[in-house]
C-alpha positions in Angstrom: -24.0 22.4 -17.9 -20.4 21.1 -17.4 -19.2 23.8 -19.6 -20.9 26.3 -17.6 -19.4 25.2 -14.5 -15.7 25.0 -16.2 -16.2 28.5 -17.7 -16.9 30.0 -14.1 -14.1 28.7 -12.6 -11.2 27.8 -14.7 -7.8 29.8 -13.9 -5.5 27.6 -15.9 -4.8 25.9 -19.3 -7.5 25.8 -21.9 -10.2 22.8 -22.5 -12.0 22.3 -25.3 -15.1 20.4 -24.4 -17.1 18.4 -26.9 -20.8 17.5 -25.8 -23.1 14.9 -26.6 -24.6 16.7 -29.8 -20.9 16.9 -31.3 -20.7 21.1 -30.4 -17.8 22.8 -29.4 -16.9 24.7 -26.5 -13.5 26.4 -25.9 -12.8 27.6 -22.2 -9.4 29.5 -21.9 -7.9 29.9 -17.9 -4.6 30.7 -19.1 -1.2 29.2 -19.2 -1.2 25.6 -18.9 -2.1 22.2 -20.4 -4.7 22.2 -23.4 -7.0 19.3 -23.4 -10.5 18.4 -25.9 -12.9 16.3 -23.8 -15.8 15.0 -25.3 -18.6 14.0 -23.2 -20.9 11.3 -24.5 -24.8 11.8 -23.2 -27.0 14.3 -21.6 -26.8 12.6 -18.4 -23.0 12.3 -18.1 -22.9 16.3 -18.5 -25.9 17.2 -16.1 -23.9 14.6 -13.0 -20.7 16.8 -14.0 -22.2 19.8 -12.9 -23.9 18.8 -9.6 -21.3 16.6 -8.5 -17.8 16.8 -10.3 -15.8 15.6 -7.8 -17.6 12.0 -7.9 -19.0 11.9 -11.4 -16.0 12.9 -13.6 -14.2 10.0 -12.4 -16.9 7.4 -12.7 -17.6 9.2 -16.4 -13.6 8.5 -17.1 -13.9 4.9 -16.1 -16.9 3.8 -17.8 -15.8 5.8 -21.2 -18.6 8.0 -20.9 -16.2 10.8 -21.2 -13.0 10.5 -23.2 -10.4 12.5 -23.6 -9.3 13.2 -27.2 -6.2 15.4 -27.2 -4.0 16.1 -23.8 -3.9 13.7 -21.1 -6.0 12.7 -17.7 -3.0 13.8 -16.1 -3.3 17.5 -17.7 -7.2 17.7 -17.6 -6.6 16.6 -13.5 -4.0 19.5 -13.2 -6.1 22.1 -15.2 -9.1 21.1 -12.6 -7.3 20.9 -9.7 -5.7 24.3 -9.8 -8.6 25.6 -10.3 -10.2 23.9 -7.7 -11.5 26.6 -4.9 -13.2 28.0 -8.6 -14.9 25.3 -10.7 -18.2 25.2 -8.0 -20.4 28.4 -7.2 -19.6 29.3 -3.5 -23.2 28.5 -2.7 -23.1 24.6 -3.9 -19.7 24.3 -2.6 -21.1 24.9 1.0 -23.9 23.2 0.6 -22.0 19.7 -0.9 -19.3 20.4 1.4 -21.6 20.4 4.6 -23.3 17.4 3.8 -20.1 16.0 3.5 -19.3 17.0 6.7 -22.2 16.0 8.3 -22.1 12.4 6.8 -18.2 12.3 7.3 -18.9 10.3 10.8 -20.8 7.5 9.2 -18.1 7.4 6.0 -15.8 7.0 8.5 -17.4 4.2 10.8 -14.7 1.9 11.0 -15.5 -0.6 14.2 -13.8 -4.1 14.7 -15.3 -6.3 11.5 -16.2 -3.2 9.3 -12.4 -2.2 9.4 -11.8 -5.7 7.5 -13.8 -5.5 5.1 -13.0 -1.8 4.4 -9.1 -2.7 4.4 -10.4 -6.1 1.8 -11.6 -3.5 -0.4 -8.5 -2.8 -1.5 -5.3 -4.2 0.4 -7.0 -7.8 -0.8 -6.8 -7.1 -4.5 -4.2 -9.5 -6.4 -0.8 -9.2 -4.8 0.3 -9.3 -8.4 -1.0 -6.0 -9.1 0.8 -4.6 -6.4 4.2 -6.5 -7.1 3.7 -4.8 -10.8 4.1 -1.0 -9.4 5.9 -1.2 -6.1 9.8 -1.0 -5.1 11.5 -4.5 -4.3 10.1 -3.4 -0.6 6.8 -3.5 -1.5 6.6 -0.2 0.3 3.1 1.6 -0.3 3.0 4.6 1.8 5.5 7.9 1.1 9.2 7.6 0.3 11.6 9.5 1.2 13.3 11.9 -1.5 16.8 13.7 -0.8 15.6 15.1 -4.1 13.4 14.5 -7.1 15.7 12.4 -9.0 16.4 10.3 -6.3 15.1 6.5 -7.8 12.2 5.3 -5.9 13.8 1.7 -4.4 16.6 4.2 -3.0 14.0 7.0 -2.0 11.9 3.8 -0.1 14.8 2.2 1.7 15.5 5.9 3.0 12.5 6.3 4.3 12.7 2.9 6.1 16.0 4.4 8.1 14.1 7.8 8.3 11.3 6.1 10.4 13.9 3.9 12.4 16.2 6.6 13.6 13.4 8.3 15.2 12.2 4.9 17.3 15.5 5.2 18.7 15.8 1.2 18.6 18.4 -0.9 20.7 19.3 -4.5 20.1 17.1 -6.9 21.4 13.8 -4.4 22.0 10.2 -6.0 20.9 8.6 -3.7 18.0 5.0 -3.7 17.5 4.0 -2.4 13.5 0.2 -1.3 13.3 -1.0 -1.8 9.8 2.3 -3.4 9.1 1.4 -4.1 5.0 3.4 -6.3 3.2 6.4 -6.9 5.6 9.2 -4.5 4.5 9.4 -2.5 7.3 9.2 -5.0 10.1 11.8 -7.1 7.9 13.8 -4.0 7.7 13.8 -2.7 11.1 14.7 -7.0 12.5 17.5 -6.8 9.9 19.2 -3.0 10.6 18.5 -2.9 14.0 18.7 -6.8 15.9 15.1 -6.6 17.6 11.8 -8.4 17.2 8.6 -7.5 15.3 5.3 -8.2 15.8 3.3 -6.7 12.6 -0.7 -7.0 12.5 -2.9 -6.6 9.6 -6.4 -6.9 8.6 -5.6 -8.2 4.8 -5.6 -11.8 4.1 -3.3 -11.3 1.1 -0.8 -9.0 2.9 -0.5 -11.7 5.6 0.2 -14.3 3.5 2.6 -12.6 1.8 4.2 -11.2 4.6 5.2 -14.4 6.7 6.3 -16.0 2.9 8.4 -12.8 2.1 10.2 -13.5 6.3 10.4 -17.1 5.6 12.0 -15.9 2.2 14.7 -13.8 4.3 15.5 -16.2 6.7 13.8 -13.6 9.5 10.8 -15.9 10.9 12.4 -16.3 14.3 12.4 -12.2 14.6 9.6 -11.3 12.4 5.9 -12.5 13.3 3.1 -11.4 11.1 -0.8 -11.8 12.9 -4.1 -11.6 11.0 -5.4 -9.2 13.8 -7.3 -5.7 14.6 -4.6 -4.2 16.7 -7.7 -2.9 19.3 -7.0 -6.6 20.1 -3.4 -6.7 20.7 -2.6 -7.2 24.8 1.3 -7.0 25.4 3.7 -4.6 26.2 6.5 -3.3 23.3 9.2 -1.7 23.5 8.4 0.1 20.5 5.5 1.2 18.3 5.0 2.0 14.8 2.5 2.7 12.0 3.3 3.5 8.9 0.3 4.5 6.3 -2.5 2.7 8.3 -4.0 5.5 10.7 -5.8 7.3 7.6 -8.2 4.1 8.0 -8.8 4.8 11.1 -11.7 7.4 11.2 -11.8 10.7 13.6 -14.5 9.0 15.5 -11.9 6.3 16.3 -9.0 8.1 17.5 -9.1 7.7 20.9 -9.2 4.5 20.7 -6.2 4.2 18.5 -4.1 6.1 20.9 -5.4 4.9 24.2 -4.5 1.7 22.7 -1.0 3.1 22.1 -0.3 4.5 25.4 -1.6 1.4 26.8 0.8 -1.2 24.5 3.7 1.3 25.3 6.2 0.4 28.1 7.5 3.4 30.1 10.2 4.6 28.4 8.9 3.3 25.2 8.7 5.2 22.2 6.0 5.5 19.0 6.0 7.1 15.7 2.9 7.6 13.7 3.6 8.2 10.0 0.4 9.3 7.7 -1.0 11.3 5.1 -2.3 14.9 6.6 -4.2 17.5 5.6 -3.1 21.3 5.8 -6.7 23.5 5.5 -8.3 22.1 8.1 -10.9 19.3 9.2 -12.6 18.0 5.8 -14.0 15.0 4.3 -12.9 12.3 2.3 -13.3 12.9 -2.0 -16.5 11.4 -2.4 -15.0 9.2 -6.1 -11.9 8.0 -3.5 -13.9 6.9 -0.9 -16.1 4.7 -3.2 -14.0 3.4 -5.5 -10.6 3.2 -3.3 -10.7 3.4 0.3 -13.7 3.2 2.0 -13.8 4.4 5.5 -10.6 6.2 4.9 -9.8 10.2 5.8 -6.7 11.8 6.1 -7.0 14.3 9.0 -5.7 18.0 9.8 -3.2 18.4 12.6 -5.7 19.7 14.5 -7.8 16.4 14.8 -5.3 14.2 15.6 -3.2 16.6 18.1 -5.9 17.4 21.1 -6.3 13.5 20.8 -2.7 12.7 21.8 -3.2 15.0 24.7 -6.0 13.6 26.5 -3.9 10.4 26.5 -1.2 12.3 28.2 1.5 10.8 25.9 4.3 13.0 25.2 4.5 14.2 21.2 8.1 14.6 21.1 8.9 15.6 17.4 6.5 16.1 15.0 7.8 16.5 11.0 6.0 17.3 8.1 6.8 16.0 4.4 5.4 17.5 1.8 6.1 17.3 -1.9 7.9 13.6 -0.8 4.5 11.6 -2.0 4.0 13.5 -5.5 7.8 12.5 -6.1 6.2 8.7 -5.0 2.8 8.5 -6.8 4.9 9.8 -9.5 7.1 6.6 -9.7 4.2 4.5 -8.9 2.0 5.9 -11.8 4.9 5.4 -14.3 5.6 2.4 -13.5 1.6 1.2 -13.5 1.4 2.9 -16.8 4.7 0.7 -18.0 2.4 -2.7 -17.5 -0.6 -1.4 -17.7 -1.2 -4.1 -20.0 -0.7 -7.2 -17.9 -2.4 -4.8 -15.2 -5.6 -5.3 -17.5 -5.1 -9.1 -18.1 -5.7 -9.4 -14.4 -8.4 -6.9 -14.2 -9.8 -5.1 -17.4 -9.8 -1.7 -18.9 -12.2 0.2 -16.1 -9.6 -1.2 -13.8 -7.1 0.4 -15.3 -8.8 3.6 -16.0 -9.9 3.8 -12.1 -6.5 3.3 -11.0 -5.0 5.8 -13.5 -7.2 8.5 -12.3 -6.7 7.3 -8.6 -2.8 7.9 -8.9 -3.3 10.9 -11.0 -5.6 12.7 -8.4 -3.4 11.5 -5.3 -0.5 12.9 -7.0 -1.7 16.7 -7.9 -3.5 16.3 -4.4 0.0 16.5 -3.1 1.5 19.1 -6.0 -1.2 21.7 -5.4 -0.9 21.9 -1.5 -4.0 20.0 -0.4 -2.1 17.0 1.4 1.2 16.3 3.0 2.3 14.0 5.5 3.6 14.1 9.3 5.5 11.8 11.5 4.9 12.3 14.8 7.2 10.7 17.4 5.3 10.2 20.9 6.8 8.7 24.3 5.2 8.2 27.8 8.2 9.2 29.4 9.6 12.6 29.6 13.3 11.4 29.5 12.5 8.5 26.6 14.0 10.7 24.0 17.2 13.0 24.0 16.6 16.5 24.7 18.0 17.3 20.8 17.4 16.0 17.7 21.1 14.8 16.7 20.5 11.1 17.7 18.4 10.7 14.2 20.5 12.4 11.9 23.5 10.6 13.3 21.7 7.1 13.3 20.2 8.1 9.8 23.7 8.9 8.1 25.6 6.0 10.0 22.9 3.5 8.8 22.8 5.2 5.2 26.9 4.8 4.6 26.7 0.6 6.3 24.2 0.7 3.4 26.3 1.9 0.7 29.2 0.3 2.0 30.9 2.9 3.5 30.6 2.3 7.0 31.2 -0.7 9.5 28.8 -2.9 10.5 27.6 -1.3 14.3 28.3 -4.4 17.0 25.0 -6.1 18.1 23.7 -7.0 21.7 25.1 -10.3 21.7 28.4 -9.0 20.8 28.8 -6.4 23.5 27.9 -8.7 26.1 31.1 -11.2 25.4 33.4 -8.0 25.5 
């Protein structure tokens, strides 16, 4: 039956596909990777037909489909290109509507459920994380000038991508939603002389946040709260989020950005960064939202948009990146697959394999035009911002060359006072 369902729809490379009796079937697209799959039992091939996007990854990770020649990697690309193909139109609607209709209780992500969702997988062993990561520990889209760009340099760019658009002044109080494992807030206190306040769900990331501070000598400038940010109550200067809003949930929106407006001061400024979609409302990959992140959706424009409006915050640049976090999962899968064995002396093999085909999938997600992601910068005041976008590329490029050494340190607060 899988072979049936790749034969309809295949538009790229050639698969050979071995079934449970030992038969072969050969199913040309095209140009492209060649693969030979072999699929183990009856059952395995029957789930592969009604529900490929789920069941092909849970077949990979419990061995009950192996690949014998060619790579996950090339099998993913084969089936992703041919992805508006390899279901008739009529199951397509029909799984894709109950998607849809489900999609509001997927995405249910109240105060309590949100921890546990973000435990799932921000709690896992920090030293699987420390094993793939930059020095940063950065997990959310870098920032390539261009493909060959290495990813520590590529993350630390991002870092002064997102800063020159919070337009931040010495001394100002910086509030980071979601704020991971420290490296922006850490960042942002050391480049730019203000305070942060991050807030986080995940036990792990909070311990290794305030260690990681302590570490740097930033604990008087950096504070890091175990806390739902629906429960934060002062006023910052500044507000960001970096790769946290796709665990909100559409359903939750308005509360995320009422909350925003309502932690902004007047003139202050935010900048949402996340990953987007670009066809529209959707639903989360049912295999991603089992095994990965459960509660998560990464939402169209045009969900997230009409939101900001009825909040009557100003969106004051809005940027989309695109082929920036295939160049990142990119880095991130090499480097997993250059441990992978101490990866599986923390874990074991079905780890690995579910976290190979997680980093696989995101990436190609990216490649083939499914996903991007947008910054959008938001104020509450109309004069907050300059009326031009110069300010960032001249904070971006004066910040770069201090970086590389090329540039003189810019005078802080207390400095310009005694002059």
């Amino acid at each position: 039956m899988f072979e049936r369902l790749l034969r309809a729809g295949l538009n790229r490379g050639q698969v050979t596909l071995i079934d449970h009796r030992g038969r072969r079937h050969l199913i040309e697209g095209g140009a492209g990777p060649r693969v030979i799959v072999r699929i183990h039992d009856a059952a395995t091939d029957r789930a592969l037909f009604f529900n490929p996007w789920l069941k092909l990854g849970e077949a990979y990770m419990d061995g009950r489909l192996t690949i014998e020649e060619g790579t996950l990697y090339d099998l993913l690309d084969i089936c992703m290109a041919s992805t508006d193909q390899t279901q008739s139109i009529a199951l397509q609607r029909l799984t894709g509507g109950i998607q849809k209709l489900l999609r509001w209780w997927h995405q249910n992500n109240p105060i309590g459920v949100a921890r546990e969702h973000v435990a799932h997988h921000y709690d896992l062993s920090r030293q699987l994380f420390e094993q793939f990561l930059d020095e940063s520990m950065q997990y959310s889209c870098a920032y390539f000038a261009t493909p060959e760009t290495t990813l520590p340099h590529a993350q630390q760019a991002k870092m002064r991508h997102i800063a020159s658009k919070l337009l931040l002044q010495p001394g100002q109080h910086v509030l980071d939603i979601g704020c991971g494992w420290g490296g922006l807030g850490m960042f942002l206190a050391k480049t730019a002389d203000v305070r942060v306040t991050g807030v986080t769900l995940s036990k792990e990331q909070l311990e290794v946040a305030k260690a990681r501070a302590e570490a740097a000598g930033l604990s008087d400038r950096v504070t890091f709260k175990l806390q739902d940010y629906r429960h934060e109550t002062t006023q910052y200067d500044r507000i960001v989020s970096v790769g946290m809003f796709e665990h909100v949930g559409v359903k939750h929106y308005g509360e995320f950005f009422d909350k925003v407006q309502q932690l902004l001061k007047q003139n202050g400024v935010a900048l949402l960064h996340a990953i987007g979609r670009r066809d529209g409302p959707g639903y989360t990959n049912p295999w991603l939202r089992k095994y990965i992140f459960p509660g998560g959706y990464s939402p169209a424009l045009s969900e997230v948009l009409p939101v900001i409006e009825k909040t009557r915050l100003w969106v004051t640049d809005i940027e989309v990146l695109r082929l920036h976090y295939a160049e990142t999962l990119k880095n991130w899968r090499h480097n997993f697959n250059a441990v992978r064995d101490k990866i599986r002396s923390l874990y074991d093999e079905r780890f690995c394999r579910m976290w190979e085909f997680y980093l696989i999938g995101s990436e190609l997600s990216f490649r083939y035009d499914f996903n991007m992601v947008f910054q959008i910068q938001m104020s509450r005041g109309i004069h907050a911002v300059p009326m031009t976008r110069d300010y960032m590329f001249d904070w971006e490029r004066q910040h770069a060359a201090l970086a590389a050494g090329k540039a003189e340190a810019p005078k802080r607060l207390g400095e310009r006072a005694a002059e």
